[in-house]
C-alpha positions in Angstrom: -67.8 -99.4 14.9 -70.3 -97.7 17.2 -69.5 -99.1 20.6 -72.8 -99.7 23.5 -70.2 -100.9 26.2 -70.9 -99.5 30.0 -69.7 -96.0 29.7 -71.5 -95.5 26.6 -74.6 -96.8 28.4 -73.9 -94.4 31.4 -73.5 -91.5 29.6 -77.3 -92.2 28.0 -78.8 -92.7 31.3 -76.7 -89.7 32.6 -78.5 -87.3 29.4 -82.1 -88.8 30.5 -81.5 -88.4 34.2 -80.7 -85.0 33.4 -83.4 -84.4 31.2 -86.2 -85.8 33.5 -84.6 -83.4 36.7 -84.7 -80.7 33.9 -88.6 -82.0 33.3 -89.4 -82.3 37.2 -87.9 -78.7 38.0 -89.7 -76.9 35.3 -93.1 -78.7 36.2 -92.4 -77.7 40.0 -91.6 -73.9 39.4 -94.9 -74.2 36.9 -96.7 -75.6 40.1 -95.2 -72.6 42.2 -96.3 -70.2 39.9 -99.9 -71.0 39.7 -99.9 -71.4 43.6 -98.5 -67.8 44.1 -95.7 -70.0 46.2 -91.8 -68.4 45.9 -92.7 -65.5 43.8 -90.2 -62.8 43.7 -91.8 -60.7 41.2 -94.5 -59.3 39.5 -94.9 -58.6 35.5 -97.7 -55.3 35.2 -99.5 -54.8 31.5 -101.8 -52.3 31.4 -104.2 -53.3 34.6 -103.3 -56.8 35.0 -100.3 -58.2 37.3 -99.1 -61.5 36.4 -96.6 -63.2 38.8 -93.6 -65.3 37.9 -90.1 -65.8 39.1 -86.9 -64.0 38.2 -84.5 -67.1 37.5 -87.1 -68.4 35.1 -87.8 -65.7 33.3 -83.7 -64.6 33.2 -83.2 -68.7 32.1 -85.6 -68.2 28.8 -85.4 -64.4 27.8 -82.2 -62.2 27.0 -84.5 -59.4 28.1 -85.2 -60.1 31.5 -81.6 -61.4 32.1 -80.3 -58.4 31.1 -83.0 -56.0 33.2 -82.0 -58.2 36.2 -78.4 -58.6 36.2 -77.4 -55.0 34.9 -78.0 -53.0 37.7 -81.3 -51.5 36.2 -84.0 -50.3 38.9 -85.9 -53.1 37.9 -83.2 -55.5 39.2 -84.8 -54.7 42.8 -88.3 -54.2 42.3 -91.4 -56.3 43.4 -93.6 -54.9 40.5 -92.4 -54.2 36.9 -94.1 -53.0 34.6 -93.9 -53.5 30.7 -95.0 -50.4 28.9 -93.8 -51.1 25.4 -96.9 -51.1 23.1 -95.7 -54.9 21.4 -96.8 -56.6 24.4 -100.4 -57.4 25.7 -101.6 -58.4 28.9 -103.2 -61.8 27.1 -99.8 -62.7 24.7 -97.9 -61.9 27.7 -100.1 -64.7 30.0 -99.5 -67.4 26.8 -95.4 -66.5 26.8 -95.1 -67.0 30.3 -97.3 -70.3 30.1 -95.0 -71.7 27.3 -91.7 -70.6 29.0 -93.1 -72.6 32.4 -94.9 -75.9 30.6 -93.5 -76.0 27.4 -96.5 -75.8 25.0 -96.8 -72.6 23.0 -101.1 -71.9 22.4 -101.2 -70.0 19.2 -103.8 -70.1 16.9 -104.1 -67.5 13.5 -106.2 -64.8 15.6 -103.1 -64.4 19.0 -99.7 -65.5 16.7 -99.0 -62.0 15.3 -99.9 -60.5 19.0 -97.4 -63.4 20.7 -94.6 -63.1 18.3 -94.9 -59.6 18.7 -94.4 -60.2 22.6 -91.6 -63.1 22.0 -89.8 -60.5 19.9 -89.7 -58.0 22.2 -88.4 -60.2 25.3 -86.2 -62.0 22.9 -87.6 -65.7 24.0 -86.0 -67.1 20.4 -87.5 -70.4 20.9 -91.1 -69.0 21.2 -90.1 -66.1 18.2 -89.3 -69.5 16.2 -92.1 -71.6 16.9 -95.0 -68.3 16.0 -92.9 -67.6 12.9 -92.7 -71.6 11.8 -96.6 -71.8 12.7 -97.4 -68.2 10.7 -95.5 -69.6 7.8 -97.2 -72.9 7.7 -100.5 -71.1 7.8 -99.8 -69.3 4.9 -98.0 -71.2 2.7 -100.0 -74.8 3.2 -103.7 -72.7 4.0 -105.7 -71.0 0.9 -104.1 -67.8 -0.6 -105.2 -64.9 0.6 -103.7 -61.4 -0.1 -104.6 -60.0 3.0 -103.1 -62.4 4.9 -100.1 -61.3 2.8 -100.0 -57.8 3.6 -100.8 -58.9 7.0 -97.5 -61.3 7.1 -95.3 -58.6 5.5 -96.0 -55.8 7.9 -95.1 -58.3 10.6 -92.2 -59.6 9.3 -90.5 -55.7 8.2 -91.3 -54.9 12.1 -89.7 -57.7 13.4 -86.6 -57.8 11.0 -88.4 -61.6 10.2 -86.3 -62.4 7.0 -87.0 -66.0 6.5 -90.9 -64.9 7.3 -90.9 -62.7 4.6 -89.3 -64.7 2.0 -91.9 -67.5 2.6 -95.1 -65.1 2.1 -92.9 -63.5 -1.1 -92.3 -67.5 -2.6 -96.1 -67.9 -2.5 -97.4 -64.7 -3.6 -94.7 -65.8 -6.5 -96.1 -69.3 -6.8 -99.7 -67.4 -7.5 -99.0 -64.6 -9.6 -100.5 -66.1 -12.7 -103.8 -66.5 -10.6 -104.1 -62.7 -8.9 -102.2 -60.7 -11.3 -105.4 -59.2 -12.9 -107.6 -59.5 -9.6 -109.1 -55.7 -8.7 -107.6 -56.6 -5.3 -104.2 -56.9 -6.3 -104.3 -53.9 -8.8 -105.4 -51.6 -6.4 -103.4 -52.7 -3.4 -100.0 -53.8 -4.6 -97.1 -51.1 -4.0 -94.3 -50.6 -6.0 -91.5 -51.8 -4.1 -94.1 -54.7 -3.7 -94.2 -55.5 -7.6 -90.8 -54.6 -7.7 -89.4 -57.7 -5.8 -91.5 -59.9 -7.1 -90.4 -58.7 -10.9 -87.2 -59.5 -9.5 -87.3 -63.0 -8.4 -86.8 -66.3 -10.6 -89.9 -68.3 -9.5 -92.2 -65.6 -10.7 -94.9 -68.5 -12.1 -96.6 -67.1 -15.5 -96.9 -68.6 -19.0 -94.5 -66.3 -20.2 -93.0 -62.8 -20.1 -95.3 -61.4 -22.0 -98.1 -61.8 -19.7 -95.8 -60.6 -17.1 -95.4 -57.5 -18.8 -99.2 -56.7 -19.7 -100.0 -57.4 -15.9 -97.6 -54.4 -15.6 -99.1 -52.4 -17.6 -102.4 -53.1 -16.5 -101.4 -52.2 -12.9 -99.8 -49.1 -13.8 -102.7 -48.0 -15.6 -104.9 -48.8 -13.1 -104.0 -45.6 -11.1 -102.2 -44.2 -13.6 -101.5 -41.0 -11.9 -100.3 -42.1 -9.0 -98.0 -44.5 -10.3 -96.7 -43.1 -13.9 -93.7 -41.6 -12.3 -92.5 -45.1 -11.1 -93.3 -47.0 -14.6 -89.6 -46.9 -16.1 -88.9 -48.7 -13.0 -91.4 -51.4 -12.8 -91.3 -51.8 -16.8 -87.1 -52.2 -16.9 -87.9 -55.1 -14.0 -89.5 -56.8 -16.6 -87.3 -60.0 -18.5 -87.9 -57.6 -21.9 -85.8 -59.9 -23.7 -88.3 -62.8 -23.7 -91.3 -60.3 -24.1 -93.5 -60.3 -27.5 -91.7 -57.5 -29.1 -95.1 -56.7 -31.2 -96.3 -56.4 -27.8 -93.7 -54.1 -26.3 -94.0 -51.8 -29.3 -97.7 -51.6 -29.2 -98.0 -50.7 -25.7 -94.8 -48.4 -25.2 -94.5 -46.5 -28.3 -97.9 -44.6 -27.1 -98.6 -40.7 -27.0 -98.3 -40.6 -23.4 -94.9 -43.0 -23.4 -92.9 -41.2 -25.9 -93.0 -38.3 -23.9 -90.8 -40.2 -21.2 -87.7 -40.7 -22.1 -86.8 -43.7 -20.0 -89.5 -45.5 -21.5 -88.6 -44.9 -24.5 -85.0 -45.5 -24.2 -85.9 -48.8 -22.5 -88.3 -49.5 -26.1 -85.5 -48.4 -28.3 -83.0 -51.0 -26.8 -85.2 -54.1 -27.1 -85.4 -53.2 -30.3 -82.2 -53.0 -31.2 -82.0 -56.1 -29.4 -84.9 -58.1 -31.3 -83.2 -56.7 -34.6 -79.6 -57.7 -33.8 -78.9 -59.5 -30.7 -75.5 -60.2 -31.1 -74.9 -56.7 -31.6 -76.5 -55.6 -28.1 -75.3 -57.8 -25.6 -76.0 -55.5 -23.0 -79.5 -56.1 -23.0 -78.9 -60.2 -23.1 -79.4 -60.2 -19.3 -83.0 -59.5 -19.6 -83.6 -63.0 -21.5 -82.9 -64.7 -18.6 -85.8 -67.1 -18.0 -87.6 -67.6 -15.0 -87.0 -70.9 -12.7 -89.1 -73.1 -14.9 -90.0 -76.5 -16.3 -88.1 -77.5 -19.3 -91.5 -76.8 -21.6 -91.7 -73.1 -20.0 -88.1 -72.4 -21.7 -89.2 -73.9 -24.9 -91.7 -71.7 -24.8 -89.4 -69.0 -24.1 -87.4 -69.7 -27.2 -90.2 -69.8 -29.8 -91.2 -66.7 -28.2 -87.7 -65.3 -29.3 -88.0 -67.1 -32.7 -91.0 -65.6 -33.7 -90.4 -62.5 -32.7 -86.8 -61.8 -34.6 -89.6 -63.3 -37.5 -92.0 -60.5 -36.9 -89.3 -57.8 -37.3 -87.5 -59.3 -40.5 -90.7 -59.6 -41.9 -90.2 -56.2 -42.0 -88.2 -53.4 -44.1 -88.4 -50.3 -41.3 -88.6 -50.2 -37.8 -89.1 -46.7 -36.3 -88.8 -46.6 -32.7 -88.9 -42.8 -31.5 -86.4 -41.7 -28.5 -86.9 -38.0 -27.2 -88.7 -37.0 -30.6 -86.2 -38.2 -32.7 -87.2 -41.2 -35.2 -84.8 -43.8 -35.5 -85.0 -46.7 -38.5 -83.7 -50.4 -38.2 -82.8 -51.6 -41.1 -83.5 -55.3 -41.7 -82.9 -57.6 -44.8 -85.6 -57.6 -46.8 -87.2 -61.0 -47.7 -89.2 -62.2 -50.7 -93.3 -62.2 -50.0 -93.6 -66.1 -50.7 -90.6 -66.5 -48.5 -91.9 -64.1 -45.7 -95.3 -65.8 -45.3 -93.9 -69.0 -45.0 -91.9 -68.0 -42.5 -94.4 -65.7 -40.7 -96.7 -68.7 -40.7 -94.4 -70.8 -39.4 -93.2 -69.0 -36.5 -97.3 -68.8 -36.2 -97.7 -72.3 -35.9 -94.6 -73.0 -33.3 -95.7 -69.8 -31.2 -99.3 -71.6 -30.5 -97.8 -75.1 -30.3 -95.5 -73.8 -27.4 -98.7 -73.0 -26.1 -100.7 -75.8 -26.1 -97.5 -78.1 -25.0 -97.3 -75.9 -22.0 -100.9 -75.9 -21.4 -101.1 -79.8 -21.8 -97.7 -80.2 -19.5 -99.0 -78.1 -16.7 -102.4 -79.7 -16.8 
């Protein structure tokens, strides 16, 4: 049992004595600061001069420890000045402000510009608090794709891993909702679509939409981006994608003269027409992190599919010009249609259960 005899007691008034001398001595050198009293340096951005104190700085930033205690020229020196381009005169003030009184004053216009500062003087408490506040404005504000690209380009020049992750989990979370916007098609990299092709919580109906969202952005500057398309295509789930779908978009003029493309067109096939057969391509029929009804959905997908193709006698896929048929049993008419129709009427009930659950 937890014990509150007199040396527990002691030991809780010593931690808040210690704390409140901690308080007192960081409000005093605050006090000193504004009042220009014990100053022992300088801090020079651009035109302005900004005083401060060495021990403080040292206590709170790697940086300035380091600059003052390894026998740099700026260990001795009344003015120094800070020419790296990350820091501002202004995110400078607001980092020295938070390292003396302990409140950090960033708002969506200044965090990017502070955490840019923090970063570069290694304060990690102030680094943390911009990155916590820049992921809370994004994730819990409305989405905005700039803001994304915005995020991103701060994050890859800051090495901000958990930054990045956030921004990629709700451009994720959206996907369904920008995939088609004008502003996604045309400012979307590859390596952007890329990683989020490759991530489980990827929210769309299904696979199939995932995959005509690819295609529409590669065909929206098709030029530009044809020589990436195996790549962005294979980063697809194929194996829960519509293979009528697949075949109708891939097994084009301008596809079959690609040879990735078409080998890529030529496995799902094989796959759709004998899965046990191709096991290889099983790991593409992996669903995305999704409810129960979403995986459902999946797996009528799959069944009606496999009923497409044994609805038929030949399937010619073509692979660097060479036709090649897949054979499948071939079914009496009365029996076909049933089927056909049945696999009809479970494809658009998956549909309307989804539609009804996520409502």
């Amino acid at each position: 049992m937890y014990s509150t005899g007199p040396s527990n007691k002691l030991k809780w008034h010593l931690r808040f004595a210690i704390a409140k001398m901690a308080e007192i001595l960081l409000s005093k050198c605050a006090q000193f600061r504004e009042n220009e009293e014990f100053i022992d340096v300088r801090l020079k951005v651009g035109e302005e001069i900004i005083p401060a104190h060495r021990i403080v700085l040292a206590a709170n930033s790697d940086y300035f420890h380091a600059m003052f205690t390894n026998g740099m020229k700026e260990s001795n020196q009344d003015l120094v000045e800070l020419k790296d381009q990350s820091i501002s005169a202004d995110a400078l003030k607001i980092v020295l402000d938070s390292i003396y009184n302990g409140d950090l004053c960033v708002n969506e216009e200044n965090a990017s510009e502070v955490l840019a500062a923090a970063n570069h003087l290694q304060v990690t408490n102030i680094v943390d608090q911009c990155c916590d506040f820049l992921k809370s404005e994004f994730v819990q504000g409305q989405f905005d794709l700039q803001k994304y690209f915005q995020l991103s380009v701060v994050a890859d020049r800051h090495g901000l891993k958990n930054v990045q992750e956030a921004a990629d989990h709700k451009l994720a979370s959206m996907y369904n909702e920008i995939c088609d916007s004008e502003e996604f098609l045309s400012q979307i990299s590859a390596n952007q679509l890329l990683s989020l092709l490759r991530r489980d919580d990827l929210r769309a109906p299904s696979e199939t939409l995932v995959f005509k969202s690819v295609m529409h952005w590669l065909k929206f500057k098709k030029e530009e981006r044809f020589p990436v398309a195996g790549k962005v295509i294979e980063a697809v789930r194929l194996g829960l994608v519509d293979i009528g779908v697949l075949i109708e978009e891939l097994n084009s003029e301008e596809f079959q003269r690609v040879p990735e493309i078409q080998k890529i067109l030529f496995e799902a096939s094989i796959y759709f027409n004998a899965p046990s057969q191709f096991s290889k391509f099983a790991e593409k029929t992996k669903p995305r992190a999704a409810s129960s009804v979403s995986k459902l959905f999946c797996g009528v997908t799959l069944l009606s599919s496999a009923i497409f193709l044994s609805c038929k006698q030949t399937l010619a896929v073509g692979v660097e010009g060479v036709l090649f048929p897949l054979q499948t049993p071939h079914l009496p008419s009365c029996e076909s249609m049933f089927i056909f129709f049945l696999a009809l009427l479970l494809f658009f009930s998956s549909y309307l259960i989804k539609f009804l659950w996520e409502k």
